[in-house]
C-alpha positions in Angstrom: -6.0 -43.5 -2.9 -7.5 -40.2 -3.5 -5.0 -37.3 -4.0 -6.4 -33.7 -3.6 -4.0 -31.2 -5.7 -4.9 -27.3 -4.6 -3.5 -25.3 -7.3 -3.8 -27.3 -10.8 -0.9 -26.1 -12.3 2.5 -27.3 -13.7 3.7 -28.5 -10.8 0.3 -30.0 -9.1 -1.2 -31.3 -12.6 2.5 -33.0 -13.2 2.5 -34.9 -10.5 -0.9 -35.8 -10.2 -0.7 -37.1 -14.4 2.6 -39.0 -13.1 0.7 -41.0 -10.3 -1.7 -41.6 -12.2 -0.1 -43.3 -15.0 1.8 -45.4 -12.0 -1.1 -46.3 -10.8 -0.8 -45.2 -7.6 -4.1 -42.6 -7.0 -7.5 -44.0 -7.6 -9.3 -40.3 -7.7 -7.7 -36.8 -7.7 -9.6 -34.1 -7.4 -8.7 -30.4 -8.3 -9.0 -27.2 -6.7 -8.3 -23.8 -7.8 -9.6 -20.1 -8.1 -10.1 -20.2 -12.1 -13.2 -22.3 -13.1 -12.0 -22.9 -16.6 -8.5 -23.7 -15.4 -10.1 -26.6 -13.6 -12.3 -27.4 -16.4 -9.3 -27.8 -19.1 -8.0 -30.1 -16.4 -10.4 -32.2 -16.3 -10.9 -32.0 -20.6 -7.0 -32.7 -20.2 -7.5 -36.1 -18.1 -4.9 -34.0 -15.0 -8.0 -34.5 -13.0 -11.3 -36.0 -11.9 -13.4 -34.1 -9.9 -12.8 -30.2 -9.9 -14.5 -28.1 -7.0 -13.7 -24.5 -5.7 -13.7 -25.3 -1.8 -10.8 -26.8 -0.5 -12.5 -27.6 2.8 -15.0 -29.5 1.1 -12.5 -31.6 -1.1 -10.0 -32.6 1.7 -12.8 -34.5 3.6 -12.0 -38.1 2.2 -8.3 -37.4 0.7 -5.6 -39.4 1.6 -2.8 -37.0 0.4 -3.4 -33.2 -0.5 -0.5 -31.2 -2.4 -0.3 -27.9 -1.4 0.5 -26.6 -5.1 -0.3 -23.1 -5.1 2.1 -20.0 -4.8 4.0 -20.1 -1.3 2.1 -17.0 -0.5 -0.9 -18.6 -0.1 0.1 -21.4 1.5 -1.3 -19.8 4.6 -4.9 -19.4 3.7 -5.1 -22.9 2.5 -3.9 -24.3 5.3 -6.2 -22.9 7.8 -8.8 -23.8 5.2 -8.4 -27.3 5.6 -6.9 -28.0 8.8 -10.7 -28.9 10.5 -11.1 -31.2 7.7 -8.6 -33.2 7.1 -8.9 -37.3 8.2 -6.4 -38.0 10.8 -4.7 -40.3 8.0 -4.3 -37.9 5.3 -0.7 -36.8 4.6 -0.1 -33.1 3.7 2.9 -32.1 1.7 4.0 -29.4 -0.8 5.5 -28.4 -4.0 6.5 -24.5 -2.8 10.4 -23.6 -3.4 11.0 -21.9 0.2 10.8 -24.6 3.4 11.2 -22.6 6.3 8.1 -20.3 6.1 5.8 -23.4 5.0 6.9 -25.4 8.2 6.0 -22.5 10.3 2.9 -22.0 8.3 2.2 -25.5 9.0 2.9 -25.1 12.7 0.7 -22.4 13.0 -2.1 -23.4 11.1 -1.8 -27.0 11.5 -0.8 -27.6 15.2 -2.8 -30.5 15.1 -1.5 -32.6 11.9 1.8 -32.1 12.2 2.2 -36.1 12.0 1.2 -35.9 8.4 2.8 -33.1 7.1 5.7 -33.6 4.8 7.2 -30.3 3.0 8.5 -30.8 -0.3 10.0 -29.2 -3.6 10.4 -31.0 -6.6 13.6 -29.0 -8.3 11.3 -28.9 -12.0 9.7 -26.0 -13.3 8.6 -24.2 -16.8 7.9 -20.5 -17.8 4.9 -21.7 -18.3 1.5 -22.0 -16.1 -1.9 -23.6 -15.9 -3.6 -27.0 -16.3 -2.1 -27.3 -19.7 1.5 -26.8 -18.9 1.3 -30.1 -17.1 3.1 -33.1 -18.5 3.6 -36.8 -17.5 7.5 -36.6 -17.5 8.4 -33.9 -16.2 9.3 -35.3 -13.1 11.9 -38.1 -14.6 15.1 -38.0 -13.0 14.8 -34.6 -11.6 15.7 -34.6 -8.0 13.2 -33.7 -5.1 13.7 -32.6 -1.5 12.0 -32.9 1.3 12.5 -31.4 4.9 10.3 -33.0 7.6 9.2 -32.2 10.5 10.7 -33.5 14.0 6.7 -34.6 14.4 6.3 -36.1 11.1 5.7 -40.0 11.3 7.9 -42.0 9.2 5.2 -43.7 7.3 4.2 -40.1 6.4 7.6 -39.6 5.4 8.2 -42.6 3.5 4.6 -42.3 1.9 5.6 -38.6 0.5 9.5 -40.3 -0.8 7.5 -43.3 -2.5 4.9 -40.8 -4.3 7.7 -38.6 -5.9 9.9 -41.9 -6.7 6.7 -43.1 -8.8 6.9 -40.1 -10.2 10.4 -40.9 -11.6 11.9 -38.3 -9.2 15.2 -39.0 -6.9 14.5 -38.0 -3.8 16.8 -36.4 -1.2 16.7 -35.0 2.4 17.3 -31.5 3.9 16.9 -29.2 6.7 14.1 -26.4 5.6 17.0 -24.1 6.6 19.7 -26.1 4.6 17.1 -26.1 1.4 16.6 -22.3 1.7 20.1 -21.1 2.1 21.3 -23.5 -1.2 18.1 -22.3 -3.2 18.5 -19.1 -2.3 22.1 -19.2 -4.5 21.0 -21.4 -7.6 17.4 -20.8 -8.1 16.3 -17.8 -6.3 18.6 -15.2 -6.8 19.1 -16.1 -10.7 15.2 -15.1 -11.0 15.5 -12.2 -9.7 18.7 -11.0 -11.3 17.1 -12.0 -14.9 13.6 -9.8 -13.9 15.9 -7.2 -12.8 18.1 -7.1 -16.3 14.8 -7.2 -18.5 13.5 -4.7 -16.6 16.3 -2.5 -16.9 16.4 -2.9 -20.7 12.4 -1.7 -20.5 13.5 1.3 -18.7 15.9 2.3 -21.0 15.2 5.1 -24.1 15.8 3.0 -26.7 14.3 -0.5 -25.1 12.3 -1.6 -28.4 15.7 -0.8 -30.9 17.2 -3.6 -27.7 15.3 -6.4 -28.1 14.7 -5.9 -31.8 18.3 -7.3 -31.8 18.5 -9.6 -28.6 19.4 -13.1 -29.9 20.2 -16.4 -28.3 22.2 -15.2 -25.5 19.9 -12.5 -24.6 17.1 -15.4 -24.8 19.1 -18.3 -23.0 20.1 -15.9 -19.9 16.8 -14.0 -19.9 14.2 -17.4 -20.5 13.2 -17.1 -16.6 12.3 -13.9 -16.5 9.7 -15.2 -18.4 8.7 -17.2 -15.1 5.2 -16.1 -12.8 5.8 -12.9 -10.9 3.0 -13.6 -8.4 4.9 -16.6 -7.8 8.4 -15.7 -7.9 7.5 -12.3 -5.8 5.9 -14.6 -3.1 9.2 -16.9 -3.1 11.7 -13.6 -3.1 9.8 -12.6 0.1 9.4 -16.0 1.8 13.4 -16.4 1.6 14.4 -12.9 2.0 17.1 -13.9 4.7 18.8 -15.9 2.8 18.3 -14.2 -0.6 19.2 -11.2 0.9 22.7 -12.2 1.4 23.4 -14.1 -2.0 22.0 -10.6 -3.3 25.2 -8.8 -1.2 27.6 -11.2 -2.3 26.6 -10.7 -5.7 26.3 -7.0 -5.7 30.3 -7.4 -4.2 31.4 -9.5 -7.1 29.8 -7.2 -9.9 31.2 -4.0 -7.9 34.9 -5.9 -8.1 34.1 -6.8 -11.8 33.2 -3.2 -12.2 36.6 -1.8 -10.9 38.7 -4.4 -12.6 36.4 -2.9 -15.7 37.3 0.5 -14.9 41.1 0.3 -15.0 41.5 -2.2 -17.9 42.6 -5.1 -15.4 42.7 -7.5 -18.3 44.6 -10.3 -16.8 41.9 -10.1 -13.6 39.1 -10.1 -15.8 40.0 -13.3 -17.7 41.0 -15.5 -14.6 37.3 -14.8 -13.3 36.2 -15.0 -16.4 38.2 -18.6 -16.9 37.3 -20.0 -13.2 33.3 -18.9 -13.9 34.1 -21.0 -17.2 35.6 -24.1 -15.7 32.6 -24.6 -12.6 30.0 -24.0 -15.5 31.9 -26.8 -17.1 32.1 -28.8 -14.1 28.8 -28.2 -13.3 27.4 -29.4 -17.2 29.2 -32.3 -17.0 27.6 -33.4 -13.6 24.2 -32.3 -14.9 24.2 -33.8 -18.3 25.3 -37.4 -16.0 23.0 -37.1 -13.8 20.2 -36.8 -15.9 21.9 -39.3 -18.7 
């Protein structure tokens, strides 16, 4: 088959290297904004064909990825949407769901058979044609949330692209996916851009990091992360992340006060039960992708 991937990134140029070594796409063909981020893709062997007009390369593909920031999702749908074969299956690789099903219900209307919505749970702090890597898929679980309109075989063409890929696939709501993201991906970005750029702010910022170590690097690594991308996502899922962001802001203010009047007894049970689910949650983690 030929696989279009719009936005040769990480994320796009992973999966397209991963099919590719399955042998399950023929042709993929890139598309992006940066003409020598599409030429060290195709240097790199991530893809075929580059071109700069989406319309023009989604007239023979038979599955496009939608790889680009979710804020652009938009435009690249109504780009393609009078050129796409009737057959061709349209997914994703954006973090937010519920803003890319109604981006694909409004620019769309008429494909909505073939569009599957998609996030593979992967990621770097890193970006471009070269970040992409054949395994980074393996194991790592993906989730999709399709439409009411979506036809199975669309469906189960989408589940048996990411399981080549070596990826476990599971099944959500876009609301579901949203409000769980929103907790464990989302809102840990922007808490770890916020605490780097409070450090920046402060007087004696350089004399800071000259002496951050690992913990400062370990808690701080996704702050290293793409701001166009992670501003787009913070925005997309500002419902949601708006919440976690008050429930958050309540547990520091309670941490404060327990701070404040030397509550060391309430200080080490949180500290204890934070420990134990971090545990917990290592444990799963390190078995699940064993």
């Amino acid at each position: 088959m030929t696989l279009v991937v719009i936005g040769v990134g990480l994320i796009g140029g992973s999966f397209a290297l991963a099919l590719r070594r399955a042998g399950r796409v023929a042709k993929v063909i890139g598309v992006g904004r940066s003409a020598a981020n599409l030429q060290r893709a195709v240097e790199l062997g991530v893809i075929d064909e580059a071109s700069h007009s989406a319309a023009e390369a989604v007239r023979h593909a038979d599955v496009v990825l939608v790889a680009t920031p979710v804020g652009q999702m938009g435009r690249v749908f109504a780009e393609i949407a009078p050129y796409l074969p009737p057959h061709c299956v349209v997914t994703d690789g954006g973090s937010t769901k519920s803003d890319v099903v109604a981006l694909m219900r409004s620019h769309l209307p008429a494909h909505l058979a073939g569009c599957v919505p998609a996030h593979p749970i992967a990621g770097s702090d890193l970006s471009g044609a070269a970040a992409a890597q054949y395994g980074l898929y393996d194991n790592r679980r993906i989730v999709v949330t399709p439409l009411p309109e979506t036809r199975p075989d669309a469906a189960l063409l989408v589940r048996e692209l990411w399981q080549a890929c070596g990826a476990r696939v599971y099944e959500m709501s876009a609301a579901e996916h949203d409000a769980v993201f929103a907790t464990v991906s989302h809102l840990p970005h922007l808490l770890a851009f916020a605490y780097v750029d409070t450090i920046v702010a402060k007087a004696d910022a350089a004399r800071c990091f000259d002496f951050a170590a690992t913990g400062f690097r370990d808690f701080t690594r996704i702050a290293g992360s793409h701001p166009e991308m992670w501003r787009d996502i913070a925005l997309a899922n500002r419902d949601a992340l708006l919440v976690e962001l008050d429930a958050f802001q309540a547990t520091l203010a309670a941490l404060r006060q327990e701070l404040v009047a030397g509550d060391a007894e309430a200080m080490t049970t949180r500290f204890e039960r934070a420990r134990a689910a971090r545990q917990q949650w290592q444990q799963h983690f390190n078995r699940g992708n064993a």
